[in-house]
TINURO-839972 format. One record per residue: x, y, z of N, C-alpha, C in turn; residue in three letters. Coordinates in steps of 0.2 Angstrom, whole numbers, plus 5000, padded with zeros to 4 digits. Atoms other than C-alpha are relative to their C-alpha. Layout:
XYZXYZXYZAla/...
This chain:
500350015007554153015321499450044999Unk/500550005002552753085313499549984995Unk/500550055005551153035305499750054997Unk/500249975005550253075292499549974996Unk/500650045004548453005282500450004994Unk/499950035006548652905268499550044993Unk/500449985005547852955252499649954993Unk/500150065004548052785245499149984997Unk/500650045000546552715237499849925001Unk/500250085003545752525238499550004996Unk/500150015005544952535226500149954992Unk/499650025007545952465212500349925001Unk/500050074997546052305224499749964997Unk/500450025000545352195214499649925004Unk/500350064995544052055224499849954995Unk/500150045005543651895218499249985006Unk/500650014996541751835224500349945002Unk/499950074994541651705238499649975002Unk/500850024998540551595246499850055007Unk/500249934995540851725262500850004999Unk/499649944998542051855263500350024995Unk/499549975005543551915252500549954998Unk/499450015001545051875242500150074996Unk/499949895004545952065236500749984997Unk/499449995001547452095227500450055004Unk/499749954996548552195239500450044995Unk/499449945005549852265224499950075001Unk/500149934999548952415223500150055005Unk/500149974994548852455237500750025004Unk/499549994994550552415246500750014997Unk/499549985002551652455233500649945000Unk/499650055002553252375225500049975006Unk/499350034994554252355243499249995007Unk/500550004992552452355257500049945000Unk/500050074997552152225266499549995009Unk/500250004992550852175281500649955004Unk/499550034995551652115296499449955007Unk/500650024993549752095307499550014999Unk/500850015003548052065304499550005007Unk/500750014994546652105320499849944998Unk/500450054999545551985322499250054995Unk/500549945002544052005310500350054992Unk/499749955003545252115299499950075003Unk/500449954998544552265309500750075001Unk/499449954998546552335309500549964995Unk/499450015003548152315299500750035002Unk/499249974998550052355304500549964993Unk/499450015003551652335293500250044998Unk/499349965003552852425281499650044994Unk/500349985009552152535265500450085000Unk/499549955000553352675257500450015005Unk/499550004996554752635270499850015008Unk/500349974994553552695284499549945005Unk/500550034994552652605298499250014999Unk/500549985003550952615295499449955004Unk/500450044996549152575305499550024996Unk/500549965001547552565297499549965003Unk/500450024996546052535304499150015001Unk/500849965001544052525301499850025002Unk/500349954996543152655303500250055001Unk/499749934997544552775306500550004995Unk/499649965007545852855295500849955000Unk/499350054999547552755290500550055002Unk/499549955000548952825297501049984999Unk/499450005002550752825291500650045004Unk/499549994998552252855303500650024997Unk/499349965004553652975296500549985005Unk/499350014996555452895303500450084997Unk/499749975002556653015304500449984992Unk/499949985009557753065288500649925003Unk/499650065000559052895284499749945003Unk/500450054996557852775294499450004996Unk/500850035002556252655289499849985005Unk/500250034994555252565299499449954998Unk/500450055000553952435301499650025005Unk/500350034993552552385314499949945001Unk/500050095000552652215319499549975003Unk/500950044999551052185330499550065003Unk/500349935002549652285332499549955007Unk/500850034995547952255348499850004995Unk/500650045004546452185343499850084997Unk/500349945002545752365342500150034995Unk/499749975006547152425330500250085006Unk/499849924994547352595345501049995001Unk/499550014997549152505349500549954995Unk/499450015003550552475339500749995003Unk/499250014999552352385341500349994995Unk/499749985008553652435327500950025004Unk/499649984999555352485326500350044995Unk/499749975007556452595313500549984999Unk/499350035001558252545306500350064994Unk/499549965003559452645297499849964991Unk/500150025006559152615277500849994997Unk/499350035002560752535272500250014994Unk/499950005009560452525254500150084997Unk/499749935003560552725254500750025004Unk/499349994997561752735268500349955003Unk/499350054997563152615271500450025002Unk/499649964994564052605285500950014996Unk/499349985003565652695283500549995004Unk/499449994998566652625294499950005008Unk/500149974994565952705310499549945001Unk/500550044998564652595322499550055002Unk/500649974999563052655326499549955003Unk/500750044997561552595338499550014995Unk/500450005004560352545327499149995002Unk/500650034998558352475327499850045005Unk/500449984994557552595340499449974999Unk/500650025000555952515345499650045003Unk/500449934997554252595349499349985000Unk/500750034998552652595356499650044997Unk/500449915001551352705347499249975002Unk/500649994997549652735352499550054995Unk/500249975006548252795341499750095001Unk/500149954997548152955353500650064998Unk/499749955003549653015345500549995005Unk/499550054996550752945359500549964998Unk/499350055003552452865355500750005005Unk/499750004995553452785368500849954995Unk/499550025003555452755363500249985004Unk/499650054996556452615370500650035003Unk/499449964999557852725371499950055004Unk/500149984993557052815385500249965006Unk/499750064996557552645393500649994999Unk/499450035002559252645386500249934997Unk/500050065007558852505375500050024992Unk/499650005009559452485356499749944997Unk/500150085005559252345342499449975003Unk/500550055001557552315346499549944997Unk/500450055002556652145344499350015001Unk/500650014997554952145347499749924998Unk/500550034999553951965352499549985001Unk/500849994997552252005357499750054998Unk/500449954995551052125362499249955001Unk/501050064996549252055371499850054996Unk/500450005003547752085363499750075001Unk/500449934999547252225372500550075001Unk/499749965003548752325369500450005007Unk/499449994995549652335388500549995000Unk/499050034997551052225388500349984993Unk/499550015007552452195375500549975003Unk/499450024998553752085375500850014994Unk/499550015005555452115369500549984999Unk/499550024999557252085367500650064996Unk/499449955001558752215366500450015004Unk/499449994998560252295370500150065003Unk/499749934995560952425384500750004996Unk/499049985003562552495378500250025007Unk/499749974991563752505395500250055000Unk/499749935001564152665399500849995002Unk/499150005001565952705397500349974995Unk/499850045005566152575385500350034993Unk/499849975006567452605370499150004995Unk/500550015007566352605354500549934996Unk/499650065001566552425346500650014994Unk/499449995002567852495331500550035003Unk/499449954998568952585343500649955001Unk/499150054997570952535345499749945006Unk/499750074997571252365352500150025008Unk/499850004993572152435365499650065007Unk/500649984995570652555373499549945002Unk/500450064997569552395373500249965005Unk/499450034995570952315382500150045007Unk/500249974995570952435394499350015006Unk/500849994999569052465396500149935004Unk/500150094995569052265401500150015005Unk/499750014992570152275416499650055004Unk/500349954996569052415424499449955003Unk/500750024998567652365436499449984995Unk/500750015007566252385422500149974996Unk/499850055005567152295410500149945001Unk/499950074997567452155419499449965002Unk/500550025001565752155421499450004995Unk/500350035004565152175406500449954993Unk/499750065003566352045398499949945004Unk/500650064997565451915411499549994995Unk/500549985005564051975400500049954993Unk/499850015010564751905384500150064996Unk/499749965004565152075376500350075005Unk/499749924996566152235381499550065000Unk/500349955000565152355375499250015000Unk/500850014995563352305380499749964999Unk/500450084997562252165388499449994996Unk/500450035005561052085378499449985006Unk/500450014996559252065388499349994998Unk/500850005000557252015388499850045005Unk/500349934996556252145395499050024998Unk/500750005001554352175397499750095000Unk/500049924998553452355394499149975003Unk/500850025000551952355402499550094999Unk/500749954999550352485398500750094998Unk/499649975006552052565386500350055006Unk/499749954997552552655402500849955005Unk/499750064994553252505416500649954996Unk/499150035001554952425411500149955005Unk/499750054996555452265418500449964996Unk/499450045002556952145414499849935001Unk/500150085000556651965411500749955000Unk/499350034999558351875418499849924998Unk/500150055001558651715414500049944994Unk/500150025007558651665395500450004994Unk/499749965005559351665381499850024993Unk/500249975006559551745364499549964996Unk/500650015003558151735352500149934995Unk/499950055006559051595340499549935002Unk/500550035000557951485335499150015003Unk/500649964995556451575343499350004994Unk/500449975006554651615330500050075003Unk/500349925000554151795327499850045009Unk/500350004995553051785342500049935006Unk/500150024996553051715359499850015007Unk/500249964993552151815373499149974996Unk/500850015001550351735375499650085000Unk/500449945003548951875368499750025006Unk/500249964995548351895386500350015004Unk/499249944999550051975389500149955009Unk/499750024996550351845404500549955002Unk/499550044999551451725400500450024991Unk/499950005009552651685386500649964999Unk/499750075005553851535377501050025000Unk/499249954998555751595382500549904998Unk/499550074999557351435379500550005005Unk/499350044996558751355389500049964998Unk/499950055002559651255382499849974995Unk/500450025004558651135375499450005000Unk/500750004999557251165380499550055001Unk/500749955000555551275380499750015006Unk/500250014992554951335396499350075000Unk/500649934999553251435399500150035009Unk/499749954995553751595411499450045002Unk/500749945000552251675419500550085003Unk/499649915001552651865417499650025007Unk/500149964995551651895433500249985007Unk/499650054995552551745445500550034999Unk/499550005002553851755437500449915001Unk/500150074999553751545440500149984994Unk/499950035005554351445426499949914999Unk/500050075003554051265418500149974995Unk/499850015007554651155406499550004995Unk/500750055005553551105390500249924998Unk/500050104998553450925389499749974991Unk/500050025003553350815375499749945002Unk/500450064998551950695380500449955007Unk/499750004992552650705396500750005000Unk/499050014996554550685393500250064998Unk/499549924998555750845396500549974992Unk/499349985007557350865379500449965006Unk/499650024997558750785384500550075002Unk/499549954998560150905394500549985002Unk/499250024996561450785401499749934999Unk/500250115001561850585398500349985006Unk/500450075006561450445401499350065001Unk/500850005001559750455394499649975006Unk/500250034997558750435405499149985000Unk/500550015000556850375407499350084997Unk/500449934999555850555410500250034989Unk/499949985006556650595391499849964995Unk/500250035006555850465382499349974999Unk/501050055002553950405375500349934998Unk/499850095001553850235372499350004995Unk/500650025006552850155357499449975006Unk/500650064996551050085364499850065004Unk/500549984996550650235376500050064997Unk/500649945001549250335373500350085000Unk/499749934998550250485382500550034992Unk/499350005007551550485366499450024995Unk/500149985006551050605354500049964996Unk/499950025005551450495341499749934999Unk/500450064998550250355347499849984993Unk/500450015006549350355329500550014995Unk/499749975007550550445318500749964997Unk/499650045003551250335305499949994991Unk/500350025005550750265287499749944999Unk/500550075001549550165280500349954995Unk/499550045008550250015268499249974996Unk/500450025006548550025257499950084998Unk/500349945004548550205252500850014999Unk/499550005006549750275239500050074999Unk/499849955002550450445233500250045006Unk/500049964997550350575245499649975008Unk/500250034997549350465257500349965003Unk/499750064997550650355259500750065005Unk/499949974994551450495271500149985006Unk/500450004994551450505288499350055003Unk/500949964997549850575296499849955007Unk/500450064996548750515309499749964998Unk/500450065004547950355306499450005004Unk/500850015000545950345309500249945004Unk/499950044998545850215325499649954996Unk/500150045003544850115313500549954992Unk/499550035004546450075302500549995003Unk/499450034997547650025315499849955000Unk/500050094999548149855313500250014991Unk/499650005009548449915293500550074998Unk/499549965002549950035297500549974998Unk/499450035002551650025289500549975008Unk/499850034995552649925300500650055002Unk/499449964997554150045300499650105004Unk/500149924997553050205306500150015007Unk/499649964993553750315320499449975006Unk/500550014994552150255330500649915004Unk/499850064997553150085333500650015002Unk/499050014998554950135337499750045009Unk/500149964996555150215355500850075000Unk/499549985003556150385354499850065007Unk/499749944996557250525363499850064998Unk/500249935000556650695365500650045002Unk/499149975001558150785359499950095002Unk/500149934998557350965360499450024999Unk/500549975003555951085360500250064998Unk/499649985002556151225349499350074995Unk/500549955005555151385339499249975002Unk/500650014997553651365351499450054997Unk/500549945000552151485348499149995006Unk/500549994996550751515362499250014996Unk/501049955000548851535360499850045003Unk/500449934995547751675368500449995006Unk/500050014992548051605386500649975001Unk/499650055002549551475382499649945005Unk/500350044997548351335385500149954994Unk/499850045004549051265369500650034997Unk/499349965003550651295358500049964993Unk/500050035008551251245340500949985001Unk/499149995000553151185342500249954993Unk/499550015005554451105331500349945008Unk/499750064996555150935342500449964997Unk/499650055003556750845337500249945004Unk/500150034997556650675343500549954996Unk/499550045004558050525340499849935001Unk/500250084996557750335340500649974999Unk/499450034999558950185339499749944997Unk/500050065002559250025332500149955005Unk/500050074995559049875344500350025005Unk/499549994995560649895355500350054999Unk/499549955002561350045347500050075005Unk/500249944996561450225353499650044998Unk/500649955002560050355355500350074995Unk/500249945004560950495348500750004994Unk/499549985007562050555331499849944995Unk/500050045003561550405322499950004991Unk/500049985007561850415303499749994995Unk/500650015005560350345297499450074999Unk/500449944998559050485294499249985003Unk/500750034995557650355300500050005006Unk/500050004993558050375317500050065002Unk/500249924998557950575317499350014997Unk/500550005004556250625315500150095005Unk/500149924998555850825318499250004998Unk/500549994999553950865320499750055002Unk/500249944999552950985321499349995004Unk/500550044996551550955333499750055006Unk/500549964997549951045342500149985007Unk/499750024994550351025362499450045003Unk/500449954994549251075377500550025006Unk/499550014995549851125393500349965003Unk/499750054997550150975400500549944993Unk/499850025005551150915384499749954996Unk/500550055006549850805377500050034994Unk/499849945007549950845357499649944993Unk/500050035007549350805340500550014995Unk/499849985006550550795327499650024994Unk/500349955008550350895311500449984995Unk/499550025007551850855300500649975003Unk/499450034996553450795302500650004993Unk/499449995005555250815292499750074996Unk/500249915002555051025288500349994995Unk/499749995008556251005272500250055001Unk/499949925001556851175265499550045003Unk/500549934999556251325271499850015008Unk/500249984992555751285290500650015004Unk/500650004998555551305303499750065001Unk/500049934999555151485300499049994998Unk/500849995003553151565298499749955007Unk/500350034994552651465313499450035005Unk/500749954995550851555322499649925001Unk/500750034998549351475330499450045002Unk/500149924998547751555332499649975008Unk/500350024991546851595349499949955002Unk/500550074996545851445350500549945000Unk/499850085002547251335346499849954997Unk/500250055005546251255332500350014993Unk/499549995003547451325319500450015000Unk/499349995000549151305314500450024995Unk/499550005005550151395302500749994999Unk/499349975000551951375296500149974993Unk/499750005008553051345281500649925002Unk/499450065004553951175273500250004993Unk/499850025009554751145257499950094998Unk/500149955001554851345256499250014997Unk/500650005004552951345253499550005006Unk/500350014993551551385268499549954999Unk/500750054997550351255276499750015004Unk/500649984996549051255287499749925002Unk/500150064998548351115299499450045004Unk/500749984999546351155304499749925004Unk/500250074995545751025320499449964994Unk/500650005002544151045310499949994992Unk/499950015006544651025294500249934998Unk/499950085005544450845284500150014992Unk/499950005005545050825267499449914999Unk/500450044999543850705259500349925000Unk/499950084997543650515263500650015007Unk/499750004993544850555281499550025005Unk/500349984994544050565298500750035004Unk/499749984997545450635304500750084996Unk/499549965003546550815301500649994997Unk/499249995004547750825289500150084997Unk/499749945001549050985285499750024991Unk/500049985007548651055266500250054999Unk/499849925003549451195257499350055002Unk/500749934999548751365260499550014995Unk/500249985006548451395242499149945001Unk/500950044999547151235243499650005007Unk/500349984994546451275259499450045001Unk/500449945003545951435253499649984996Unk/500550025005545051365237499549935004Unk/500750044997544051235247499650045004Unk/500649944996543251395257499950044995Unk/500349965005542951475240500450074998Unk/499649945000544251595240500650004996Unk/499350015008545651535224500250065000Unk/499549955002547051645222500149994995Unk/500050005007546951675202500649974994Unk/499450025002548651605202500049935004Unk/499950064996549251445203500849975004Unk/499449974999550751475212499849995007Unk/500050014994551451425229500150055005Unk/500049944995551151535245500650015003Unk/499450004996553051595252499950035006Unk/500149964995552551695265499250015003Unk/500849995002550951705273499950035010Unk/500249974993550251805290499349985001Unk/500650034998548751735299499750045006Unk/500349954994547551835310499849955005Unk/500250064996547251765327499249965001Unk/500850055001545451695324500349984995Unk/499950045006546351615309499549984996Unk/500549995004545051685299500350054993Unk/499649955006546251825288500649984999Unk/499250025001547951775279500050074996Unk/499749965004548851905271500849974997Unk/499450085004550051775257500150054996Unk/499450005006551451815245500249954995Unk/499850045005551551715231500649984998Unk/499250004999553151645226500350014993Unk/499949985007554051715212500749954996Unk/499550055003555251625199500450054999Unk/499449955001557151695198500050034995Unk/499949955006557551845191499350034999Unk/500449985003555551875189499550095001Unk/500349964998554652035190499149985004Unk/500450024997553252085200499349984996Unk/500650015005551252035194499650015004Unk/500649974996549652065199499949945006Unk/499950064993549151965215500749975004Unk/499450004996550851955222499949995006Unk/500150004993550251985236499250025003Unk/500750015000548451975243499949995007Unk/500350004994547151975258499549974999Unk/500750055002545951845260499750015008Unk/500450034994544451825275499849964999Unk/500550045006543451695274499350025007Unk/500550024998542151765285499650094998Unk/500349945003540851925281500250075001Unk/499849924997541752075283500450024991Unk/499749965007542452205270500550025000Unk/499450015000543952235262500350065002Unk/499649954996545152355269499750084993Unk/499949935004544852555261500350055002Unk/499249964994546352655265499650084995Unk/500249935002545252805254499950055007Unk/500149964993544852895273500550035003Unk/499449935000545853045278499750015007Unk/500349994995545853125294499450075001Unk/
């Protein structure tokens, strides 16, 4: 690929004053189809999509815009603190060219460097790349792709060539594999040169965006049912724990996979409802230890429940904390802990974990839309994801009035209690959070059928820095 300075202006971005920092309208800027994908810390760097292209900008220096070859777009998907180090891939443009029939390896991924450097996965003979990481300082990147086996037919060819191909040595070992014509793998690049194979794992489903802690030494992989942090420089693994108990993997139930109501260690020690607050307050949340004794008598803090799975983890800086998704099952008196057809006895949760599985709940019952949008930032004291198609936000340090104790709010009011209102009043669908979870860059949600409008899409800080200006050339 090549690159090329933008000539875009920000200017036209309009800002709305604050008590510190920005809110911008991005439309101008990023065009019908752009799109950020990463935010530095600070704002002091931007990666994503604009005019099909990949594209980094960056204070202080000139924006630059990667040309994919001719039929191909691309993206960049995370970006160092510095903005010097970019992860992206390109794909085939479907809507102009559709497949005709033939197959094609698609998605190459790629490292670039702001020295003009661009390292292709396909010098590893990797395909359909995923990326879920890169550390802060731009070394290590995690990802997940495809070897194609050599020899292997091509996947439309005659029946009776695949059928062949199989009974051969290589076939036989790559239909071990699960496919004929090639293995599906995790693999680490380190410092965009060093290639290594992460065995062990499997496919991304159900996975978030990201999972490789920012200081590129561990990172959030599944079996099964369960979460395991892998140190990428051991290579040692362990489970994640849900206030101490492991997912269930095999029956009977047994003790190790359950919290019990009454102990401290149990996430869910406080999170219940109150039977004297009403509307939205009569939720669950945490209850303030000076209101126990006036929760509702059916809140999850009373039941004791099976820890069915952990699932769509996200890492901090170090992974000394995580943001997951917990699906956990209870039971009726003498009945059975799982399938039961009430929907009071499954609770799915979403909940701030340290390494030792100790945790705060944040929410619980995702609704439509989750569990997707799922980050945390470095410190671990904030948590973004998405419920009810619409993003939320859970801040340690954050009280809504009259509570002593954290509750989740829409991002939209989040932002307006740090002075930063988005001119609309309209639900946030999309939203990227920088890891000092000080920058969002939110999408508005549109009504069917509707066209585009101003503010659509936007970039807020809330702290004293300036807004992005893509007028700088090289």
């Amino acid at each position: 690929m090549n690159s090329q300075s933008s000539g875009r202006s920000g200017t036209d971005g309009a800002s709305v004053a604050a008590k510190t920092g920005f809110v911008m309208d991005m439309a101008p800027l990023l065009g019908e189809h752009g799109r950020i994908l990463a935010i530095a810390p600070g704002c002091r760097a931007i990666t994503g999509i604009l005019d099909s292209k990949p594209f980094v900008w960056s204070r202080g220096s000139r924006m630059i815009l990667l040309v994919p070859p001719e039929k191909y777009y691309g993206m960049g998907n995370f970006l160092s603190d510095d903005g010097r180090t970019m992860a992206g891939f390109i794909t085939i443009n479907r809507d102009k060219y559709p497949l005709d029939g033939s197959v094609e390896w698609t998605r190459p991924g790629f490292l670039w460097k702001r020295d003009g450097e661009l390292r292709d996965m396909i010098k590893h003979d990797i395909v359909d790349v995923e990326w879920y990481g890169l550390s802060a300082d731009g070394r290590v990147a995690l990802g997940y792709g495809k070897e194609p086996i050599p020899g292997a037919p091509a996947a439309d060819a005659p029946w009776e060539e695949q059928a062949r191909f199989a009974e051969t040595p290589e076939g036989k070992a790559a239909r071990s594999q699960g496919n004929l014509d090639h293995r599906s793998l995790w693999f680490q690049m380190r410092d965009r040169t060093s290639f290594k194979e992460i065995p062990g794992f499997e496919d991304p489903q159900f996975l978030p965006t990201r999972v490789l802690s920012r200081d590129g030494k561990k990172a959030l992989l599944r079996r099964a049912s369960s979460t395991y942090i892998l140190d990428l420089q051991t290579g040692k693994k362990r489970e994640l724990t849900f206030g101490g108990a492991v997912p269930l993997s095999d029956l009977p139930v047994q003790e190790k996979n359950l919290v019990r109501a009454g102990d401290p260690k149990n996430p869910l020690f406080r999170w219940g409802k109150s039977r004297i607050m009403t509307g939205i307050r009569s939720q669950h949340g945490l209850i303030p230890e000076s209101f126990l004794g006036k929760e509702a008598p059916d809140s999850p803090m009373h039941r004791d429940w099976l820890v069915k799975e952990t699932y769509f983890c996200v890492p901090n800086f170090d992974a000394s904390f995580f943001a997951c998704y917990v699906t956990l099952k209870s039971k009726d008196n003498d009945g059975e802990w799982m399938n039961h057809p009430r929907s009071r006895y499954q609770l799915d949760v979403i909940v701030r974990l340290n390494d030792k599985g100790n945790g705060i709940p944040i929410d619980d019952s995702y609704g439509n839309g989750g569990p997707w949008g799922m980050d945390i930032s470095d410190d671990g004291r904030t948590v973004l994801y998405s419920k009810n198609n619409e993003v939320w936000i859970w801040n340690e340090d954050f009280r809504l009035p009259g509570r002593t104790v954290p509750d989740p709010v829409r991002l939209v009011d989040y932002l307006k209690a740090a002075g930063l209102a988005v001119p609309f009043e309209r639900p946030v669908s999309h939203a990227v959070m920088s890891p000092d979870g000080r920058c969002f860059y939110g999408e508005l949600r549109r009504e069917y059928q509707e066209a585009s409008f101003p503010w659509e899409v936007f970039l807020v800080c809330m702290d004293a820095v300036s807004p992005p200006d893509w007028k700088k050339k090289e």
